[in-house]
C-alpha positions as CSV (number, residue, x, y, z in Angstrom):
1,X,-0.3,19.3,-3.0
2,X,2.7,16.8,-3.8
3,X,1.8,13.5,-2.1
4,X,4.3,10.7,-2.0
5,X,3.4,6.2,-2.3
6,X,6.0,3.8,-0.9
7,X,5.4,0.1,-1.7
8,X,7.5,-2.7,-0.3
9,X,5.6,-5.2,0.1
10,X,6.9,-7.9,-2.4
11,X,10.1,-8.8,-3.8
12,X,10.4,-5.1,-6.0
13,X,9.9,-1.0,-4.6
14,X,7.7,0.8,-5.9
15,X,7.5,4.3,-5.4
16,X,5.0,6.9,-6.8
17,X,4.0,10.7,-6.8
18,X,1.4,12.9,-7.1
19,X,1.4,17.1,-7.9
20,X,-1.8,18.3,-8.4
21,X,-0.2,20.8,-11.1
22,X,1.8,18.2,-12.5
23,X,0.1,14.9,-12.5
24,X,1.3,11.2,-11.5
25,X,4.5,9.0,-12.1
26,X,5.1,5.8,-10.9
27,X,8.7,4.0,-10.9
28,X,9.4,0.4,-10.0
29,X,12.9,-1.2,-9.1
30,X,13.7,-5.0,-8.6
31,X,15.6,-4.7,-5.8
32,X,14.8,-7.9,-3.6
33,X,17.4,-8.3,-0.8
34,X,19.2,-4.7,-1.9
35,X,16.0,-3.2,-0.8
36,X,17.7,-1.8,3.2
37,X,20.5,-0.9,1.3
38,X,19.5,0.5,-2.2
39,X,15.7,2.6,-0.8
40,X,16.9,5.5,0.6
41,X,18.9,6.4,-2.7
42,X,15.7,5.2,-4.5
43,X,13.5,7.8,-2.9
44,X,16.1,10.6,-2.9
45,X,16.3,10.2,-6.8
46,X,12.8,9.8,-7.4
47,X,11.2,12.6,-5.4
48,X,14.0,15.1,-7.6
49,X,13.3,17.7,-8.2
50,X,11.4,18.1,-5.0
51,X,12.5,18.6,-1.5
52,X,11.5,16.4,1.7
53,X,9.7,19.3,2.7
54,X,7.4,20.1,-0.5
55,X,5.4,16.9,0.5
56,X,2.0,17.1,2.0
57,X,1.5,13.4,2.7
58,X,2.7,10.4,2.4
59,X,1.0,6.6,2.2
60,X,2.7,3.6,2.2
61,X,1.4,-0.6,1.2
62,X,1.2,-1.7,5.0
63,X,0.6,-5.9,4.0
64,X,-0.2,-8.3,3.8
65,X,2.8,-9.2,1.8
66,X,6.7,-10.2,2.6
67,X,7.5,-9.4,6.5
68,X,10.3,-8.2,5.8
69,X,9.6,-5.8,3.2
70,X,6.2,-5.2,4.5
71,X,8.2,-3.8,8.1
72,X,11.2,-1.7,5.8
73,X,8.5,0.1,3.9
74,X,6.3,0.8,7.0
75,X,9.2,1.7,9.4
76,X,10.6,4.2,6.7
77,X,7.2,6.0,6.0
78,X,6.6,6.2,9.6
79,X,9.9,7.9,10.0
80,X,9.8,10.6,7.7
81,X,6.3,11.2,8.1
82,X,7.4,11.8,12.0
83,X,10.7,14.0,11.2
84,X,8.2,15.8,8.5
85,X,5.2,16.4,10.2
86,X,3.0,15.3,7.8
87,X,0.0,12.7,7.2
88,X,0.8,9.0,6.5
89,X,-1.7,7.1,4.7
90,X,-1.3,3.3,5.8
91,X,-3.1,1.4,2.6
92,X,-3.8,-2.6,2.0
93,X,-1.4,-4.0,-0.2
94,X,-5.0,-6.2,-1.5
95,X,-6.9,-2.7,-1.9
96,X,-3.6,-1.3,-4.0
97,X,-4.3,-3.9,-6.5
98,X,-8.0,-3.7,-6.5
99,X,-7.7,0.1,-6.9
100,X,-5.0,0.2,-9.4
101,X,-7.4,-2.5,-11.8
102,X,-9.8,0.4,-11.6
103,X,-7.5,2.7,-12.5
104,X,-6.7,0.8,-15.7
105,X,-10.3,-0.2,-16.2
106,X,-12.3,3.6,-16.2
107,X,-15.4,1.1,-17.5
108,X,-15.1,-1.3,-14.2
109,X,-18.6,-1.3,-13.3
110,X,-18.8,0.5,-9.4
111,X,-21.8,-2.4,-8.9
112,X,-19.4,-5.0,-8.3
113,X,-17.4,-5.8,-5.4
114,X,-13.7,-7.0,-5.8
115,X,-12.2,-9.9,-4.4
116,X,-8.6,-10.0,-4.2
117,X,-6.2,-12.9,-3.2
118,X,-1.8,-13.5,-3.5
119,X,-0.1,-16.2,-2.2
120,X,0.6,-16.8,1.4
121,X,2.7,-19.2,3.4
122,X,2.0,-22.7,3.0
123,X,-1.6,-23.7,1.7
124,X,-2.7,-20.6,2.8
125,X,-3.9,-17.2,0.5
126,X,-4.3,-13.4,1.3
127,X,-7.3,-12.7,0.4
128,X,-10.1,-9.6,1.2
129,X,-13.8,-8.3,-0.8
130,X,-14.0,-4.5,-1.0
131,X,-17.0,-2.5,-2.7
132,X,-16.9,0.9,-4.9
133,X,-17.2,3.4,-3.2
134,X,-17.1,7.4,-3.7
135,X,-14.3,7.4,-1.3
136,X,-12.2,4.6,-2.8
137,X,-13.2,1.3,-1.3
138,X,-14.9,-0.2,1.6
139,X,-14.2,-3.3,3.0
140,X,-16.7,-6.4,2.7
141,X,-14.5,-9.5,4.1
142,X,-11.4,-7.9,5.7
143,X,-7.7,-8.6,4.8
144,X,-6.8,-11.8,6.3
145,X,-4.6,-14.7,5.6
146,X,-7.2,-18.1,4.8
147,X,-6.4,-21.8,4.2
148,X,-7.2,-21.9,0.4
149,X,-10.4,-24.1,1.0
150,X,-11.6,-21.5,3.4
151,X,-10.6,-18.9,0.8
152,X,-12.5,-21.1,-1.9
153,X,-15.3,-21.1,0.4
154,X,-15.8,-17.6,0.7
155,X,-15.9,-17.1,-2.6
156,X,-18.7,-19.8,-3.2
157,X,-20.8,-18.2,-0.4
158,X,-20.5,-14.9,-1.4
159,X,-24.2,-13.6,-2.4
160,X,-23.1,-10.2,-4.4
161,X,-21.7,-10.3,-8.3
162,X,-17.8,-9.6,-7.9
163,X,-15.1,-9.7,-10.2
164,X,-12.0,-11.7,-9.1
165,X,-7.9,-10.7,-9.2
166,X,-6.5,-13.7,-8.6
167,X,-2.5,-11.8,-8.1
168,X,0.9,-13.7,-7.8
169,X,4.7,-12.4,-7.3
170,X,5.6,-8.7,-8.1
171,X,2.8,-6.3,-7.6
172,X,5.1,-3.0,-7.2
173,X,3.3,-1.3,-9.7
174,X,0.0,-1.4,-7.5
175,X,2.1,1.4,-5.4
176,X,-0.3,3.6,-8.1
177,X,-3.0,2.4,-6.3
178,X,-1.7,3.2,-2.9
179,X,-1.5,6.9,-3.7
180,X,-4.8,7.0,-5.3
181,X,-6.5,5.7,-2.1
182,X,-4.6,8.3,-0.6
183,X,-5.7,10.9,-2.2
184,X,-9.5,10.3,-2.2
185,X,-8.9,10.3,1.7
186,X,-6.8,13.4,1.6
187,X,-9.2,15.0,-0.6
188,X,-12.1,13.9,2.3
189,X,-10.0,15.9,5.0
190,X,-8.8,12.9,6.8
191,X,-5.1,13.3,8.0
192,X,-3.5,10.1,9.8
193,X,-1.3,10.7,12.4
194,X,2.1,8.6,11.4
195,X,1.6,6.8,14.9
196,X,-1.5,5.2,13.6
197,X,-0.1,3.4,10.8
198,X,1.3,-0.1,11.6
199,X,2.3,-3.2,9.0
200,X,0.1,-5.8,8.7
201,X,1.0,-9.6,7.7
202,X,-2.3,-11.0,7.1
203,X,-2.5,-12.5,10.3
204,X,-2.6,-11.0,14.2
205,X,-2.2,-7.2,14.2
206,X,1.5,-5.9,15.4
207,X,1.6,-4.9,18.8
208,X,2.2,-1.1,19.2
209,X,4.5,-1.3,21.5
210,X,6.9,-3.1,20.0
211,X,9.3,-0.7,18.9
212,X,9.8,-0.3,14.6
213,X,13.2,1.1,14.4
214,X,14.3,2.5,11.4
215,X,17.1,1.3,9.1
216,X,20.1,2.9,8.7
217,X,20.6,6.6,6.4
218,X,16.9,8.3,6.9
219,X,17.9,11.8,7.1
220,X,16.1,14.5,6.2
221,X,18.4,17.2,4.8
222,X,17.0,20.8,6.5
């Protein structure tokens, strides 16, 4: 199984991969406004030495984070997921980062919940609570863009221990996190349909029929 993560929600991509007879890597660029231009070159080198079609799944960050990367990255994962016929794996940019501090920390006590927040527009923060679970993590207080007081109050109210990431600017590297979500789902049997997968910007839910088109240069080579 070779399983591929694409993260593009803030300023940097972050890409990483998974062979279950050759482990993990993870690879960050700082692309910022290069990131239309410079991402299909990006993934071409990094999945080397494997082909489009060796892939079993993808997952991609799906926000909340920058609306513009947030879109690129979904857009792109939904495309090749389509041409490919494979699984995509939409993952919370919030539960990236609360997965990939587990990751780090193998002692993290499964006992506590996580709350995660990142800056938002304004006076505003992204913020969400998730619980360890065998399966990765489950939700508590849903991914949602707060005023910080609201935020602040959450936190107050909140009647289970938790530990708190408290997350600001690049968080590429959390792609690692994406594609370990992924694979506790993929390892569950679950297989997302590419349609299914939509970005999210910590407010409203995108409407589906608004049409994602892709940017410029995905092709699959046959």
């Amino acid at each position: 199984m070779v399983g591929l993560a694409i993260h593009t929600s803030s300023p940097a991509l972050g890409l990483a991969l998974t062979d279950d007879a050759k482990g993990d890597r993870v690879q960050t660029w700082p692309l910022g406004r290069d990131l239309t231009s410079r991402l299909h070159d990006c993934l071409q080198t990094f999945i080397a030495p494997y082909t489009w079609q060796d892939l079993s799944f993808l997952a991609v960050a799906q926000g909340p984070g920058g609306f513009t990367g947030t879109r690129i990255g979904v857009v792109v994962a939904r495309t090749l997921a389509q041409q490919l016929e494979i699984p995509l794996f939409g993952v919370s940019s919030l539960a990236a980062i609360a997965q990939h501090h587990r990751l780090h920390h193998p002692d993290f006590p499964d006992t506590l919940d996580i709350a995660v927040e990142m800056r938002a527009q304004r006076d505003e923060r992204f913020g969400a609570i998730y619980r360890p679970a065998p399966t990765g993590l489950t939700p508590q207080l849903p991914d949602q863009a707060r005023p910080q007081a609201d935020w602040d109050a959450c936190l107050a109210q909140w009647s289970q221990p938790y530990h708190h990431l408290k997350v600001e600017g690049d968080v590429s590297a959390t792609v690692e996190g994406v594609l370990s979500l992924a694979q506790l789902r993929w390892q569950t049997g679950d297989r997302p349909h590419w349609s299914t997968v939509l970005p999210f910007y910590g407010q409203n839910p995108v409407d589906e029929t608004a049409p994602l088109s892709p940017p410029h240069r995905i092709q699959i080579p046959k």
